[in-house]
C-alpha positions in Angstrom: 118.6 141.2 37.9 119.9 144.5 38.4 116.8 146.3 38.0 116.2 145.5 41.5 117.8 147.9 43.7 117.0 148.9 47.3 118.7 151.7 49.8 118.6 151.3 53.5 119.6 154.2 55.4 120.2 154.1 59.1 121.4 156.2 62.3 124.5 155.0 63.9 124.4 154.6 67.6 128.7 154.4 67.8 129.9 156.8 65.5 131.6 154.7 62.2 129.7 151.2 63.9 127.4 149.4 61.7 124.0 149.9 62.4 123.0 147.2 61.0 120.0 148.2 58.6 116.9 146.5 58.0 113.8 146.2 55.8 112.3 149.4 58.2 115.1 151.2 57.4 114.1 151.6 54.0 114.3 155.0 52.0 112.2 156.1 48.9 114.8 156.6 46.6 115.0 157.7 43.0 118.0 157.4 40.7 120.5 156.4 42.9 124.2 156.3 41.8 127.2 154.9 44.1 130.6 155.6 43.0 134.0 154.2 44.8 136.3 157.4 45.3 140.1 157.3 45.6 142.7 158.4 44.9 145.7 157.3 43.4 149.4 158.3 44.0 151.1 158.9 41.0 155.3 157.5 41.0 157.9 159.1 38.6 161.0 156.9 38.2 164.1 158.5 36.9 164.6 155.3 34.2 165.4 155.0 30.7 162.0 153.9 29.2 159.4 156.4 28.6 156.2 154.1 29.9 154.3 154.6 33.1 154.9 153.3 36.6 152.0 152.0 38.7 150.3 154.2 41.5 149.2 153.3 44.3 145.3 153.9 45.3 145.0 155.5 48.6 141.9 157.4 50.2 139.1 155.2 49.5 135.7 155.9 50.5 132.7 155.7 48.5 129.8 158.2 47.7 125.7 158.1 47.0 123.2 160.2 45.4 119.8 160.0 45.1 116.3 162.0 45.0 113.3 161.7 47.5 110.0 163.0 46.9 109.6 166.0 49.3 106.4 165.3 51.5 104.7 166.4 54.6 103.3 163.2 56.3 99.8 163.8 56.6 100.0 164.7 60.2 101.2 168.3 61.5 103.4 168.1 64.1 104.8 164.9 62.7 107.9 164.3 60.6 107.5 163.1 57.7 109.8 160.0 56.8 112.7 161.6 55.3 113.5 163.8 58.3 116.3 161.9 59.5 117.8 162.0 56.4 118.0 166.1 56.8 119.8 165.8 60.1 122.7 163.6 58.5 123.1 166.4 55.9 123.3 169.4 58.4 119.7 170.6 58.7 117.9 170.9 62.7 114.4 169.4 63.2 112.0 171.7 64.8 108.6 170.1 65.9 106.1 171.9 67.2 103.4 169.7 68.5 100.2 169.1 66.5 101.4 172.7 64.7 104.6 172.1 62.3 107.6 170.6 61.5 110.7 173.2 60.0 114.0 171.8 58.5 116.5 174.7 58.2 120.5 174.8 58.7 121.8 173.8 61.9 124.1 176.2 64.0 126.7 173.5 64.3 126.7 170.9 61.4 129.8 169.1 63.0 127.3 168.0 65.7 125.4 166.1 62.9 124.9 162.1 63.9 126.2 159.9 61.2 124.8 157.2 59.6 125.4 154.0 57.6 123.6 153.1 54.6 123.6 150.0 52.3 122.7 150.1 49.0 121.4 147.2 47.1 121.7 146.5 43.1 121.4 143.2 41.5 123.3 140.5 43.7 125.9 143.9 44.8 125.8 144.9 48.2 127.6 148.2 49.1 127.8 149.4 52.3 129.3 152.5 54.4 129.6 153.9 57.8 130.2 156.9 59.2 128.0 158.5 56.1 127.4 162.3 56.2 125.7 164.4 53.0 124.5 167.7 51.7 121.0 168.7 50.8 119.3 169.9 48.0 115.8 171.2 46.4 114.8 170.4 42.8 111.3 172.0 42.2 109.5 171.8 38.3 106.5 173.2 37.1 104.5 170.1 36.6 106.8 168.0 38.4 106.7 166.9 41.6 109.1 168.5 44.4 112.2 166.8 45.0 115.0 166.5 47.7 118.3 165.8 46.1 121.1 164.3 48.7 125.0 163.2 48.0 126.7 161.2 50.9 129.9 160.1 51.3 131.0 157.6 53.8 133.9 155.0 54.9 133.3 152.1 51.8 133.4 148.6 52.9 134.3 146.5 50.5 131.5 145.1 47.8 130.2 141.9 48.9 127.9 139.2 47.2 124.3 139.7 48.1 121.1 137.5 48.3 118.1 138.5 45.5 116.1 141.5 46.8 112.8 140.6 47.5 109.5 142.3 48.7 110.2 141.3 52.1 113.3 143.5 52.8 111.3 146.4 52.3 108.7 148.0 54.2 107.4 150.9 52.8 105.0 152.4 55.7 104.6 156.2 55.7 106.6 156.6 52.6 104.2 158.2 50.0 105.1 159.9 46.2 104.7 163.8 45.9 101.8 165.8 43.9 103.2 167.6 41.0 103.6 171.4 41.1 100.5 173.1 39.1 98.1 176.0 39.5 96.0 175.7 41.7 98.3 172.9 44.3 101.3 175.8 44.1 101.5 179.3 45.0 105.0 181.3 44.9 106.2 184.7 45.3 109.6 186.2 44.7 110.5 189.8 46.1 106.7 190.6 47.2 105.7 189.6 43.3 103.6 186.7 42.0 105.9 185.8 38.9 104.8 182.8 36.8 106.9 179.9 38.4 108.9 178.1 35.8 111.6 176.0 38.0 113.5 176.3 41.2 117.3 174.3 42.2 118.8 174.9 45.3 122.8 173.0 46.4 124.7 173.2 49.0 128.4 174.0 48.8 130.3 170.4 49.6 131.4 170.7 53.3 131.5 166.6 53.3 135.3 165.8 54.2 136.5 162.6 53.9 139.6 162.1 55.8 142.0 159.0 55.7 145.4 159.2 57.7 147.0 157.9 60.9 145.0 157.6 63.9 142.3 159.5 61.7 139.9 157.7 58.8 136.4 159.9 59.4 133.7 161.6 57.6 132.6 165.4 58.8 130.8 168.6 58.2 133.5 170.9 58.3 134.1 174.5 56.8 132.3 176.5 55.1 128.4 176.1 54.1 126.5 177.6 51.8 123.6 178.0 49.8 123.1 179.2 45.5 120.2 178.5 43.9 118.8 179.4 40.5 115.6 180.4 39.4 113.4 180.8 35.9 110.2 182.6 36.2 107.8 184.4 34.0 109.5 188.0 33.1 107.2 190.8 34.5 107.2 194.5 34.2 109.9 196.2 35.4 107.8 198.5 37.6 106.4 194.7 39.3 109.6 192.5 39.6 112.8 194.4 38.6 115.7 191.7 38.8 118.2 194.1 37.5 118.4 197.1 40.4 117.8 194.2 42.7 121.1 193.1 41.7 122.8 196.5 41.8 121.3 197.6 44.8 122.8 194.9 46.7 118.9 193.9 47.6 118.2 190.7 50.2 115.0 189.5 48.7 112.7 186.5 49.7 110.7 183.7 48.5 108.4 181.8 49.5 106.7 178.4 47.6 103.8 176.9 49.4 102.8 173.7 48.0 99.6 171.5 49.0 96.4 172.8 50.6 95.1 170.0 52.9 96.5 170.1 56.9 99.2 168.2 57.5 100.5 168.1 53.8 101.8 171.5 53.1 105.2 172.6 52.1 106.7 175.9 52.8 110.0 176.5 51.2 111.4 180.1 52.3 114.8 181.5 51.1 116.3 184.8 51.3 118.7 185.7 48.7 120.4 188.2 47.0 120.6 187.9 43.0 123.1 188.0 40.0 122.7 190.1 37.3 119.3 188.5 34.8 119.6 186.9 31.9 115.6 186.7 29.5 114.9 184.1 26.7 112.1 183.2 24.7 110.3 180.3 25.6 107.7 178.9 23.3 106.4 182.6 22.7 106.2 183.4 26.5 109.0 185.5 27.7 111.3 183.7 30.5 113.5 185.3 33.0 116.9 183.2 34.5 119.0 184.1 37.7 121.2 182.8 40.0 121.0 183.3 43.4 123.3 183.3 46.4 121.3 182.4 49.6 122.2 184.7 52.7 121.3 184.9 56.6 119.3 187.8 57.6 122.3 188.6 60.1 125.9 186.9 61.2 124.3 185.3 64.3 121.2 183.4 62.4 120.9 180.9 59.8 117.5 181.6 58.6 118.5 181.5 54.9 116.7 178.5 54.2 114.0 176.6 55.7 111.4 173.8 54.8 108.2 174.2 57.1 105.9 171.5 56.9 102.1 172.5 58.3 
């Protein structure tokens, strides 16, 4: 029965403890992968046959990903049910009450709380502590918005585990996502209205894993950043002109505000400068491809990205 699988996700109050998750800790998940990671030592013997010599695997920890719809929770001011998700991966809460909730990087990451999270397929039962992730945005025309996160954490070995039921789940306040469409979706990119096509934002791996004496962890160290790419509807050059963006060195913005009703609206901001354009032909409509490389609006802020919920 391995089409049953359930993820339960939550925050440690001992740092690498088991938090021990239950049915309320339950995260809407979509296409979840776990994968053991190691690494093993490679041994060269000076011998007269020509065959390999066993390694020995060392560095073991173990790593997630999945998607989450991206929702507001129906209330403003309140977080929606994936918010502690963000602070695992880096990201601050901001509420402000009965107003707004914004997710956007965090001045120190290392400070982020840690988490432990078991993941459920068929009768296997992974678990890991200490568990720490990055962040990411997957938005579709005629999809619906998602969050895409990858965790690594401190693997405990796979155990046997009882048949998921209905019971270890409790989905209250979890809800799906509208799809993006004219009409639900407005977006504008460098003060123009370009037809919106798709939208991917990652964030550069600053997940360390560390395994050595007197040290087995899991932290947000190093550098962090943000690239994105984006396709759009080509306009006139004299509207939306990618090109001397590019050469000009230009910070642009965007903005993608999804949902109309209080309480349910998305606000995705970036500022970004681009890489050179690349156009296509898409079913007779013309198409216009960039990457983009997300960037602070000075050394002492980290306002390139933020996910305001109204």
């Amino acid at each position: 029965m391995a089409d049953r699988q359930l993820l339960l996700i939550k925050q440690e109050t001992v740092e690498g403890t088991d938090a021990a998750p239950a049915a309320t800790d339950v995260v809407w998940a979509e296409g979840a992968q776990f994968t053991p990671q190691g690494d093993r030592s490679k041994t060269t013997v000076n011998k007269p046959g020509v065959g390999a010599v066993a390694g020995k695997l060392t560095g073991q920890y173990g790593e997630l990903t999945f998607s989450v719809p991206l929702t507001a929770s129906g209330t403003k001011g309140t977080a929606p049910k994936w918010g502690f998700l963000a602070k695992f991966c880096g990201l601050g809460e901001t509420i402000v009450a009965t107003t707004s909730v914004t997710y956007a990087p965090a001045a120190d990451p290392s400070a982020s709380p840690s988490a432990t999270i078991v993941w459920r397929e068929g009768r296997r039962l992974h678990k890991l502590t200490m568990a720490r992730g990055r962040v990411g945005l997957k938005l579709d025309e005629n999809a619906r918005p998602m969050l895409t996160f990858a965790f690594k954490g401190i693997k405990v070995a796979v155990t046997d585990g009882a048949v998921i039921a209905h019971a270890d789940a409790t989905w209250t306040g979890w809800a799906d996502a509208m799809p993006i469409t004219q009409g639900r979706t407005t977006f504008t990119v460098a003060g123009a209205t370009a037809p919106f096509r798709s939208l991917s934002i990652d964030q550069s791996d600053n997940v360390l894993f560390s395994d050595r004496p007197n040290q087995k962890r899991v932290d947000l160290v190093g550098e962090r950043t943000f690239s994105g790419k984006l396709k759009c509807g080509t306009l006139l050059p004299s509207v939306l002109n990618f090109e001397t963006l590019a050469e000009a060195d230009t910070i642009s913005t965007l903005a993608l505000v999804h949902g109309a009703t209080a309480g349910s609206i998305i606000t995705i901001n970036a500022r970004f400068q681009v890489s050179q354009p690349s156009y296509s032909d898409d079913k007779g409509l013309d198409v216009t491809d960039v990457d983009l490389s997300l960037v602070p609006s000075a050394l002492s802020t980290d306002d390139e990205l933020s996910i305001v919920l109204t």
